[in-house]
Backbone as CSV, one residue per row, in Angstrom:
resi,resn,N_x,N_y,N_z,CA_x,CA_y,CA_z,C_x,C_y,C_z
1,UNK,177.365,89.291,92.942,177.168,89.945,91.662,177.549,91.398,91.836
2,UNK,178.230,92.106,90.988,178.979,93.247,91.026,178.009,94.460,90.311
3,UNK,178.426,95.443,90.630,177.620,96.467,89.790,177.707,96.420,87.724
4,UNK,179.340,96.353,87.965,179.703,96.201,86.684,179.062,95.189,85.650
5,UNK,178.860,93.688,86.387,178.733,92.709,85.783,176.689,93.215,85.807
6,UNK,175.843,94.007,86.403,174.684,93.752,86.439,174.360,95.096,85.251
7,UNK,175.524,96.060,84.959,175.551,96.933,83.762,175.588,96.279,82.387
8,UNK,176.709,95.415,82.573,176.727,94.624,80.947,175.601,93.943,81.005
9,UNK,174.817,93.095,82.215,173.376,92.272,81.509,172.448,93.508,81.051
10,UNK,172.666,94.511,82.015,171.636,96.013,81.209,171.879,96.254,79.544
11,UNK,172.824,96.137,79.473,173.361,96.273,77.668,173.202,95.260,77.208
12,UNK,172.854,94.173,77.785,172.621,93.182,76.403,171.485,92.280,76.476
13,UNK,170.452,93.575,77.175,168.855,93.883,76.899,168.175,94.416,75.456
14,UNK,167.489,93.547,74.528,166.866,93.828,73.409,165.525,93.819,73.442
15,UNK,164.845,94.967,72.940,163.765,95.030,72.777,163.511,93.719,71.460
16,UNK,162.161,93.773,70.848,161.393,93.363,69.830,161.895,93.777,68.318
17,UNK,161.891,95.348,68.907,162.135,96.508,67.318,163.369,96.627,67.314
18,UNK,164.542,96.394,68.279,165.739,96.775,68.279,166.549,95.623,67.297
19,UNK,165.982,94.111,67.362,166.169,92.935,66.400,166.052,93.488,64.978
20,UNK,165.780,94.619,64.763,165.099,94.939,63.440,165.621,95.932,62.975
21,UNK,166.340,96.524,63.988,167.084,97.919,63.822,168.703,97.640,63.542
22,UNK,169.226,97.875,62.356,170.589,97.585,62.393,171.592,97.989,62.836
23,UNK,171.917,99.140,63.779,172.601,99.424,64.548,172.586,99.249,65.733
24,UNK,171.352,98.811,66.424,171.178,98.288,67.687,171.874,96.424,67.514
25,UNK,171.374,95.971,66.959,171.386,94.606,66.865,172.999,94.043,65.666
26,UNK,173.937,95.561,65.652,174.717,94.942,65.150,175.858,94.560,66.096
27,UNK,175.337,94.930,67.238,176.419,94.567,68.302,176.506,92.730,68.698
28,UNK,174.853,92.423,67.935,175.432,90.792,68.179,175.541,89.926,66.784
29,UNK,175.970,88.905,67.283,176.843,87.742,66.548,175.545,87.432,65.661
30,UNK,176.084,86.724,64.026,174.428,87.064,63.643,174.284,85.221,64.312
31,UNK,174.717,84.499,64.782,173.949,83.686,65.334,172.679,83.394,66.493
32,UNK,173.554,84.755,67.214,172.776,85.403,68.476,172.116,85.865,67.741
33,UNK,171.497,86.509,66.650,170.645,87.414,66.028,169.752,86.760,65.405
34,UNK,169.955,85.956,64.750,169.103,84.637,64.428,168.440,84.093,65.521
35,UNK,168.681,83.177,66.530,168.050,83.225,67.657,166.836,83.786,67.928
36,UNK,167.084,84.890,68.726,166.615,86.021,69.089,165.237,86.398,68.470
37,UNK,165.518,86.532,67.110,164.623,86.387,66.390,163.566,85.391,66.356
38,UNK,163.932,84.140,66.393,163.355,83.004,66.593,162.311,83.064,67.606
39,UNK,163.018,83.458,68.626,162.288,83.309,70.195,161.295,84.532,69.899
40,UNK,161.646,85.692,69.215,160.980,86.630,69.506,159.383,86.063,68.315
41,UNK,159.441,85.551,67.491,158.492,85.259,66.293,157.664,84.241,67.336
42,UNK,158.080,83.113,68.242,157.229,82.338,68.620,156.923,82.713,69.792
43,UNK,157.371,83.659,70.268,156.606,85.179,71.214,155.777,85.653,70.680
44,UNK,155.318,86.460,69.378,154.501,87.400,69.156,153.606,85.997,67.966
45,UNK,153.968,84.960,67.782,152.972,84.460,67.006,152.453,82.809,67.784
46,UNK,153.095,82.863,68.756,152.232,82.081,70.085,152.130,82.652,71.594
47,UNK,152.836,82.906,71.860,152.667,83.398,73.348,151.950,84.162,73.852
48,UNK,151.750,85.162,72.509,150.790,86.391,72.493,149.456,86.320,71.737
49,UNK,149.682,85.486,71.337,148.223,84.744,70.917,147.296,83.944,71.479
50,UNK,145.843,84.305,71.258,145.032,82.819,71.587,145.206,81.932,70.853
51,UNK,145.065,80.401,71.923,145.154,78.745,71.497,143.778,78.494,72.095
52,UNK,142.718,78.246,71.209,141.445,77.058,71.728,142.382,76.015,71.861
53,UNK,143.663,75.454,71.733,143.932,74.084,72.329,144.257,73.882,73.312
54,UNK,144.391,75.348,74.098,145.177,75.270,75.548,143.993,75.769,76.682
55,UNK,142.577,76.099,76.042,141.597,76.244,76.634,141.681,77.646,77.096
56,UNK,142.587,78.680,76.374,142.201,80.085,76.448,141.671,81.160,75.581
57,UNK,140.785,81.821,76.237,140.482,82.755,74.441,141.469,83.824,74.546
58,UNK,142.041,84.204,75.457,143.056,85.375,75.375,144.393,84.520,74.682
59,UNK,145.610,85.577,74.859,146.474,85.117,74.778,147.160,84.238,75.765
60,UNK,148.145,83.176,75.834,148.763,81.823,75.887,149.244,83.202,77.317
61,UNK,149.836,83.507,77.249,150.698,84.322,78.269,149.644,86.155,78.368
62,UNK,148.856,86.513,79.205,148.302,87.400,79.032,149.033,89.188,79.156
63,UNK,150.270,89.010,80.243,150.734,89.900,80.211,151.681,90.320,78.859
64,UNK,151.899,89.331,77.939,152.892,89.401,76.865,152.409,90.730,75.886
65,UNK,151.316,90.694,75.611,151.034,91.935,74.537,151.289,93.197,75.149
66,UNK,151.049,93.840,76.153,150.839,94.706,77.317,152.476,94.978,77.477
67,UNK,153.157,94.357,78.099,154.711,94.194,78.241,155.545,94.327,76.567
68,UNK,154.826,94.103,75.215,155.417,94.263,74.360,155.059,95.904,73.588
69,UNK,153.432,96.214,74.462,153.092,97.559,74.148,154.166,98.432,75.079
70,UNK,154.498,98.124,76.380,155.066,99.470,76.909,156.785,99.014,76.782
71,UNK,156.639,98.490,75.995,158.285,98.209,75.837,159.077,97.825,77.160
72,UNK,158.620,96.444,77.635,159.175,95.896,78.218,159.418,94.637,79.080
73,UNK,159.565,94.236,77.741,159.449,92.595,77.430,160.744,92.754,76.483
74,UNK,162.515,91.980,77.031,163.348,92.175,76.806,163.546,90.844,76.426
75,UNK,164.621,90.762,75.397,165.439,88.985,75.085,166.664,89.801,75.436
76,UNK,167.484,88.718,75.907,169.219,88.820,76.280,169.805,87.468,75.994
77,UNK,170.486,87.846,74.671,171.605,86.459,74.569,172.624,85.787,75.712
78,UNK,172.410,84.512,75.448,173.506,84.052,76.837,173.969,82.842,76.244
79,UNK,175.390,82.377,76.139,175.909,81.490,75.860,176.222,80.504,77.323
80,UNK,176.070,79.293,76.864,176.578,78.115,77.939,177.710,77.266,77.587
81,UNK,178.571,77.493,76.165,179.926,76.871,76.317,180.679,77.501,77.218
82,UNK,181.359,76.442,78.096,182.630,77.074,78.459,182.002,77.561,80.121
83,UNK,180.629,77.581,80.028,180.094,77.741,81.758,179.514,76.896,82.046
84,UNK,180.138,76.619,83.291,179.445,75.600,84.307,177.896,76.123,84.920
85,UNK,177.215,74.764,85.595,175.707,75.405,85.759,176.026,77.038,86.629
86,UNK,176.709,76.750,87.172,177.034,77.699,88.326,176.939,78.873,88.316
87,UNK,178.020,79.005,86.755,178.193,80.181,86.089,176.436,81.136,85.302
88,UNK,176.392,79.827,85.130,174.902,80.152,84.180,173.181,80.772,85.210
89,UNK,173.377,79.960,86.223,172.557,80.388,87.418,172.962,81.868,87.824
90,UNK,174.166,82.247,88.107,174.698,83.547,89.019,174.003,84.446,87.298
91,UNK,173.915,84.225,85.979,173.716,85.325,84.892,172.327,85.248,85.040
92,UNK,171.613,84.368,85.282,170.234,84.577,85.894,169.606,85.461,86.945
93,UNK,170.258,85.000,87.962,170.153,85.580,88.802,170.608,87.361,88.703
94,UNK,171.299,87.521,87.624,171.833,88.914,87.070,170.723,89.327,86.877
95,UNK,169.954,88.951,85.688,168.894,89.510,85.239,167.793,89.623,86.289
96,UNK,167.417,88.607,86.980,166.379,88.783,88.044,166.775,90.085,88.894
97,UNK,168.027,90.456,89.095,168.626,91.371,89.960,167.708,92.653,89.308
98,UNK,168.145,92.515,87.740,167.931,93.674,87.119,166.494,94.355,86.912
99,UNK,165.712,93.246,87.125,164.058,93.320,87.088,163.741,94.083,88.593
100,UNK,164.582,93.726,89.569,164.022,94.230,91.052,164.629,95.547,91.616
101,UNK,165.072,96.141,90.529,166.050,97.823,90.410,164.884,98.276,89.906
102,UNK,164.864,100.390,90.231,164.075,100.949,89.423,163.988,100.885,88.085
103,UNK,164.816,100.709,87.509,164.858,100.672,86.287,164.760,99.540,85.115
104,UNK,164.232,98.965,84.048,164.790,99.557,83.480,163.840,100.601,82.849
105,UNK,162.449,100.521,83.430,161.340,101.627,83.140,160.758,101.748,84.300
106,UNK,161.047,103.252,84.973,160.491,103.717,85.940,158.536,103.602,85.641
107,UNK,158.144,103.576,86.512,156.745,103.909,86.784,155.957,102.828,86.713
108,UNK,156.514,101.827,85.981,155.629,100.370,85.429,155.583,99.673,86.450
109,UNK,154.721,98.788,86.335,153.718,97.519,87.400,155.071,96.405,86.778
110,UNK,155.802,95.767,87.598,156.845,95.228,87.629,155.624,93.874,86.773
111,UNK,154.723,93.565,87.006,153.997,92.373,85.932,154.204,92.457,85.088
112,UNK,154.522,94.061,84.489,154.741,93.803,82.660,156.200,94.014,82.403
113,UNK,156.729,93.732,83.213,158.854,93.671,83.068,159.040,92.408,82.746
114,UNK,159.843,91.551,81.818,159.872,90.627,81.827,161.528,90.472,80.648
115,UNK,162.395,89.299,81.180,163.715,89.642,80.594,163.299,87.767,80.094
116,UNK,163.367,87.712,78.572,163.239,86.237,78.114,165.162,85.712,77.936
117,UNK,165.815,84.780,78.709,167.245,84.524,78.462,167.145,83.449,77.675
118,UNK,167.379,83.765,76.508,167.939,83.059,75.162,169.489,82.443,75.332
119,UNK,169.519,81.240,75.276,170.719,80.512,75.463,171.077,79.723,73.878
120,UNK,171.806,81.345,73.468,171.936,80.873,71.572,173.017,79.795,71.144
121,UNK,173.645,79.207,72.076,174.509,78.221,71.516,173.782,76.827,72.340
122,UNK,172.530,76.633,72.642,172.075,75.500,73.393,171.308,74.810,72.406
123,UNK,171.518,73.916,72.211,171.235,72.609,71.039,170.130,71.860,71.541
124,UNK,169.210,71.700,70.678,167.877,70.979,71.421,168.354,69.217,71.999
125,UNK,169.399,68.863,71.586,170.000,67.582,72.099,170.154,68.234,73.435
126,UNK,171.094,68.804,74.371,171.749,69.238,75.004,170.673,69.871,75.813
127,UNK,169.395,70.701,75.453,168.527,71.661,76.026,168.295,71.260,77.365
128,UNK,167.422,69.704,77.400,166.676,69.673,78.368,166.800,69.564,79.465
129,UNK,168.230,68.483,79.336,169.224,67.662,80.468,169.745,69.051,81.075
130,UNK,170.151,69.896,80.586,170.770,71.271,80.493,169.852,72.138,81.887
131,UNK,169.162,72.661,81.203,168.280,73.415,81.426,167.206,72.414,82.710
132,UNK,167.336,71.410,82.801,166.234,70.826,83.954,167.254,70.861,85.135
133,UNK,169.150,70.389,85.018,169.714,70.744,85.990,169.827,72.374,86.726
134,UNK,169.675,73.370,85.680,170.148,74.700,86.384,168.425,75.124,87.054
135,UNK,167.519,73.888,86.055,166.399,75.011,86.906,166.369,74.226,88.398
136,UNK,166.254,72.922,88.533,166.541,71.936,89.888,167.666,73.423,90.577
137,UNK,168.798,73.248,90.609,169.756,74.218,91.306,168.929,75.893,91.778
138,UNK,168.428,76.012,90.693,167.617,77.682,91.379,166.669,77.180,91.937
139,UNK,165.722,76.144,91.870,164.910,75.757,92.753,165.566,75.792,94.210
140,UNK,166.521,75.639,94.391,167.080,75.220,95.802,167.769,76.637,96.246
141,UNK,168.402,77.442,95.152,168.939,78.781,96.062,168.050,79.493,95.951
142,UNK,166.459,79.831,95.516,166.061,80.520,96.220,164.920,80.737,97.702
């Protein structure tokens, strides 16, 4: 992984508010923007919420509110036409890169860094088979 290629996953890091902001978020496709959105709504209206069905009184994910207060809890669009698992693992592994740099907020408890990869052209037909091979494959390189 190159410097260059771990700059562009830095740029196509979105906050929460930046989905909302039209000059930040006009740099993506409005399909990617749609998305995004998506993931981000069943982020802040489950993930970050308590479920009595899941046997917690906090929220489902506890660091999520905390990480969305200090701004940094990121979505990054990622497409899988046209890439092999291969391809799709090494853009993972981008972002993980990018979490274990000072940046992208100095001073913070790396617990509340968190990069969610939205895969906006992945079809819930296609998801699971998808997504259970690349996670099997990172299971094994790391």
């Amino acid at each position: 992984m190159d410097g260059t290629h771990s700059l562009a996953q830095a740029a196509n890091l979105f906050l929460f508010e930046d989905l909302e902001d039209g000059s930040r978020a006009s740099t993506l496709a409005k399909s990617e923007l749609t998305a995004l959105r998506a993931v981000a709504h069943w982020i802040r209206e489950f993930v970050a919420k308590p479920h009595k069905d899941l046997g917690r009184a906090g929220p489902v994910c506890p660091f999520v509110p905390a990480a969305r207060e200090r701004r940094t809890l990121w979505l990054a669009p990622e497409q899988t036409t046209g890439r092999s698992q291969a391809d799709v693992i090494e853009a993972l592994n981008g972002y993980r890169m990018l979490l274990q740099e000072p940046r992208p907020v100095d001073g913070e408890k790396p617990n509340y860094q968190s990069i969610v990869v939205v895969f906006t052209d992945l079809t819930t037909d296609r998801a699971k088979a998808f997504l259970d091979d690349v996670l099997r494959q990172c299971r094994s390189c790391s």
